[in-house]
PDB file of N, CA, C and O in Angstrom, chain B, residues numbered from 101:
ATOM      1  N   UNK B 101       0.843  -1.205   0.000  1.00  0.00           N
ATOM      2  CA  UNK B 101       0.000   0.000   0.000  1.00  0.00           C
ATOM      3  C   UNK B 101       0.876   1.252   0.000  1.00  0.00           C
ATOM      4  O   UNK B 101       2.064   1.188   0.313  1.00  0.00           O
ATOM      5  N   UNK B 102       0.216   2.507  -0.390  1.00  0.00           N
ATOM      6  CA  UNK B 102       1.081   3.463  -0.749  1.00  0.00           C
ATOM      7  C   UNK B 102       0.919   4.737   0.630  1.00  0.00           C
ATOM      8  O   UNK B 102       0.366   4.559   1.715  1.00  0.00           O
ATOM      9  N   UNK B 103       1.275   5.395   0.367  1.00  0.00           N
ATOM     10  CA  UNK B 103       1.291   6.130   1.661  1.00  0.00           C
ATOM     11  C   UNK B 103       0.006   7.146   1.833  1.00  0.00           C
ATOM     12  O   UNK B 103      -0.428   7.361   2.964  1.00  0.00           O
ATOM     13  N   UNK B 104      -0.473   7.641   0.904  1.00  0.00           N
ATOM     14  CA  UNK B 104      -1.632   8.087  -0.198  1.00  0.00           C
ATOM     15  C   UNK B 104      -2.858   7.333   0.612  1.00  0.00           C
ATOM     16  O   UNK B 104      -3.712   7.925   1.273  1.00  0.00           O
ATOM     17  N   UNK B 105      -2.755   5.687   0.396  1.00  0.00           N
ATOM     18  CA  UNK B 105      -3.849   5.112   0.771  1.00  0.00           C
ATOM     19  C   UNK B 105      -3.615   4.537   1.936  1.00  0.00           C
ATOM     20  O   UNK B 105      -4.623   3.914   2.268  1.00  0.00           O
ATOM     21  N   UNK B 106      -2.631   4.431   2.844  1.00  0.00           N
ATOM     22  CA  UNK B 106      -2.565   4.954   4.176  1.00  0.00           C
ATOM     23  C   UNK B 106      -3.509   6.106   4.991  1.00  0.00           C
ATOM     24  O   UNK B 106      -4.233   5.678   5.890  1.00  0.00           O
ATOM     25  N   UNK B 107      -3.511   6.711   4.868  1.00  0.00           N
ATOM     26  CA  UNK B 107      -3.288   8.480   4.758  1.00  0.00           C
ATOM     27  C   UNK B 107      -5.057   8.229   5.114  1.00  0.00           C
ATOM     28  O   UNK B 107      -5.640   8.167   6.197  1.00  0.00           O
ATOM     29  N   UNK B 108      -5.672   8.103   3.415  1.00  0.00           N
ATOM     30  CA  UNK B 108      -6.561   7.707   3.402  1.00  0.00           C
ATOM     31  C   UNK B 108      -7.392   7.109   4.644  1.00  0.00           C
ATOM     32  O   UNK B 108      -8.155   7.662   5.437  1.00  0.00           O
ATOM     33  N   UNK B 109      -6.911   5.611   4.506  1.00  0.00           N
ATOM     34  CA  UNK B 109      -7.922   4.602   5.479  1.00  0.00           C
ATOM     35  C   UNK B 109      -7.528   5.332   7.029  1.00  0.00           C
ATOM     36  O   UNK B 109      -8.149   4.645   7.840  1.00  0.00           O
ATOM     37  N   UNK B 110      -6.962   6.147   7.599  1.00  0.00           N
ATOM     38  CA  UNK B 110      -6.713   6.620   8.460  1.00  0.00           C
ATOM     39  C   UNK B 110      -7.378   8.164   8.768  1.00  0.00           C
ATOM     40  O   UNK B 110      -7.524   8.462   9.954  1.00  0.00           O
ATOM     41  N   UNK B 111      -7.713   8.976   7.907  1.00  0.00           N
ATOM     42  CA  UNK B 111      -8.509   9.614   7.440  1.00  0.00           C
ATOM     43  C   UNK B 111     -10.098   9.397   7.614  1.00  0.00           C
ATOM     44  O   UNK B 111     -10.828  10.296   8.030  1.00  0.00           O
ATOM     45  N   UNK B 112     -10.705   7.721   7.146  1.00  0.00           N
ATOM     46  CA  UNK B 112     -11.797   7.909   6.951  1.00  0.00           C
ATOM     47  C   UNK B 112     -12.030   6.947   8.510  1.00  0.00           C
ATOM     48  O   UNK B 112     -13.201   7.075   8.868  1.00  0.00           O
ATOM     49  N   UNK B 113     -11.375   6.225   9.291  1.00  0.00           N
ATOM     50  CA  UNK B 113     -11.520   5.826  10.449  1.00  0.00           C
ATOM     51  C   UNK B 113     -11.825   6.917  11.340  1.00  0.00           C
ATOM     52  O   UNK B 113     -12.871   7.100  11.963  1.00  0.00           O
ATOM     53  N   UNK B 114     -10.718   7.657  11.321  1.00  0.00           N
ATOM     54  CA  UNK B 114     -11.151   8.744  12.236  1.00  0.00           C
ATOM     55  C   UNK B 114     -12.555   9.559  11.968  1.00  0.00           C
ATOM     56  O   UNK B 114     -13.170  10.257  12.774  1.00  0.00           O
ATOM     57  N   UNK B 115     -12.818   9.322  10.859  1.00  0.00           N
ATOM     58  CA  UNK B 115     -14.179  10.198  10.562  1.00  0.00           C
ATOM     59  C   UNK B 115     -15.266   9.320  10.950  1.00  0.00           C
ATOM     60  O   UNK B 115     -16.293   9.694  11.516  1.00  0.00           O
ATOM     61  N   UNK B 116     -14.964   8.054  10.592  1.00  0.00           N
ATOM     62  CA  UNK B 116     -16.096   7.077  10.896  1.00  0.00           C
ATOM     63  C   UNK B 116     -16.203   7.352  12.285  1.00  0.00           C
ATOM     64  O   UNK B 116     -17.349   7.586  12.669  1.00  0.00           O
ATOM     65  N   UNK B 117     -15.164   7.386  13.262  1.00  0.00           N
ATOM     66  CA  UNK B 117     -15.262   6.790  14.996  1.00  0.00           C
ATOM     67  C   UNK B 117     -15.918   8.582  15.597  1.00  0.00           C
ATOM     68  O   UNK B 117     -16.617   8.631  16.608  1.00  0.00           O
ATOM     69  N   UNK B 118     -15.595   9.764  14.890  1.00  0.00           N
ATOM     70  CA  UNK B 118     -16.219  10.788  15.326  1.00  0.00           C
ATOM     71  C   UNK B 118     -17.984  10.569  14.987  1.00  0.00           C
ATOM     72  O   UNK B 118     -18.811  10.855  15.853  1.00  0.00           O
ATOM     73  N   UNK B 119     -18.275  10.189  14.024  1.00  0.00           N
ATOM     74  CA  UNK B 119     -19.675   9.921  13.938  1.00  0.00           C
ATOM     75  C   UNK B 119     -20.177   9.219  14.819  1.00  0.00           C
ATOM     76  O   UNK B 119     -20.961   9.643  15.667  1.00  0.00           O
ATOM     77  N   UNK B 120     -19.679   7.756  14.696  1.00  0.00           N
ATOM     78  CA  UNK B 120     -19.672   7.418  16.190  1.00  0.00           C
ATOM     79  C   UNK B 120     -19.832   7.558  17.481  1.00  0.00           C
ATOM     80  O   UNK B 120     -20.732   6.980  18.090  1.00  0.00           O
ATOM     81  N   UNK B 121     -19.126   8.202  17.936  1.00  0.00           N
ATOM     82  CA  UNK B 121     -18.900   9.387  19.176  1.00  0.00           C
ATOM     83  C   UNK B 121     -20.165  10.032  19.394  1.00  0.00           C
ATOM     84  O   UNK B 121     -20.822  10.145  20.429  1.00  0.00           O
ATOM     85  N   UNK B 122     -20.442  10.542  17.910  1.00  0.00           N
ATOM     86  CA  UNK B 122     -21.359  11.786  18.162  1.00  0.00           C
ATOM     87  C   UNK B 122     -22.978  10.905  18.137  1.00  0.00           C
ATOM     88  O   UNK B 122     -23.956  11.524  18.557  1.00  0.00           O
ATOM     89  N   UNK B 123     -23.081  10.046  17.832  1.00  0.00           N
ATOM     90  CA  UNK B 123     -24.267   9.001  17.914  1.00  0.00           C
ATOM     91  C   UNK B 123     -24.676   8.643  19.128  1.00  0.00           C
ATOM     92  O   UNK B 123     -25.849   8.638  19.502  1.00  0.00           O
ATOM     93  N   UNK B 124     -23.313   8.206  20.040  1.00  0.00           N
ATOM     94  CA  UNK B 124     -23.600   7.290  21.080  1.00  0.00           C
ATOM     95  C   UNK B 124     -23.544   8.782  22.212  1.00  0.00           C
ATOM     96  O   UNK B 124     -24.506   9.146  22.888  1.00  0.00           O
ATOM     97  N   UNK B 125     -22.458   9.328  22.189  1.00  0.00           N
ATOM     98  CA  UNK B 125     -22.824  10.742  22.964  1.00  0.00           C
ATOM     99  C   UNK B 125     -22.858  11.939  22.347  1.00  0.00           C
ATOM    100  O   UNK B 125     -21.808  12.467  21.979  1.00  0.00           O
ATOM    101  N   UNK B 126     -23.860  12.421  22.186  1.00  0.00           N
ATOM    102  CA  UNK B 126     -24.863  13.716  21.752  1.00  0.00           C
ATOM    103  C   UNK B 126     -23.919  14.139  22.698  1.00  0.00           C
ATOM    104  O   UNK B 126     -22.694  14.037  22.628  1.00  0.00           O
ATOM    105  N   UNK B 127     -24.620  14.634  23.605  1.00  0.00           N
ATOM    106  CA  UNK B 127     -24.209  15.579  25.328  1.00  0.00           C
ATOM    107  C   UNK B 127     -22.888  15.937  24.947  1.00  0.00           C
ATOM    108  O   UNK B 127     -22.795  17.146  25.159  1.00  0.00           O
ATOM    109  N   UNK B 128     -21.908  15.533  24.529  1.00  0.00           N
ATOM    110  CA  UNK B 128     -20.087  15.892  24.208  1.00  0.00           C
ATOM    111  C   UNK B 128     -20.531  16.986  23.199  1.00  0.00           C
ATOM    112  O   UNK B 128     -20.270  18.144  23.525  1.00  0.00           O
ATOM    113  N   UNK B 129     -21.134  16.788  22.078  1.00  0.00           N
ATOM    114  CA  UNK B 129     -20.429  18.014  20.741  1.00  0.00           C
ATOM    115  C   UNK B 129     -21.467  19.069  20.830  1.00  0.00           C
ATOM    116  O   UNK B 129     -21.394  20.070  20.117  1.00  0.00           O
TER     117      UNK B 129
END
């Protein structure tokens, strides 16, 4: 894998686990 799509899947985790976050606790954001 390239560093590009590193970058990427690390990118969209963190976006996934803030949605997350913001699902399970409202009350935080």
């Amino acid at each position: 894998m390239s560093i590009a799509n590193t970058v990427g899947l690390i990118l969209a985790a963190a976006i996934a686990l803030l949605l997350v976050a913001a699902l399970l606790f409202p009350e935080k954001f």
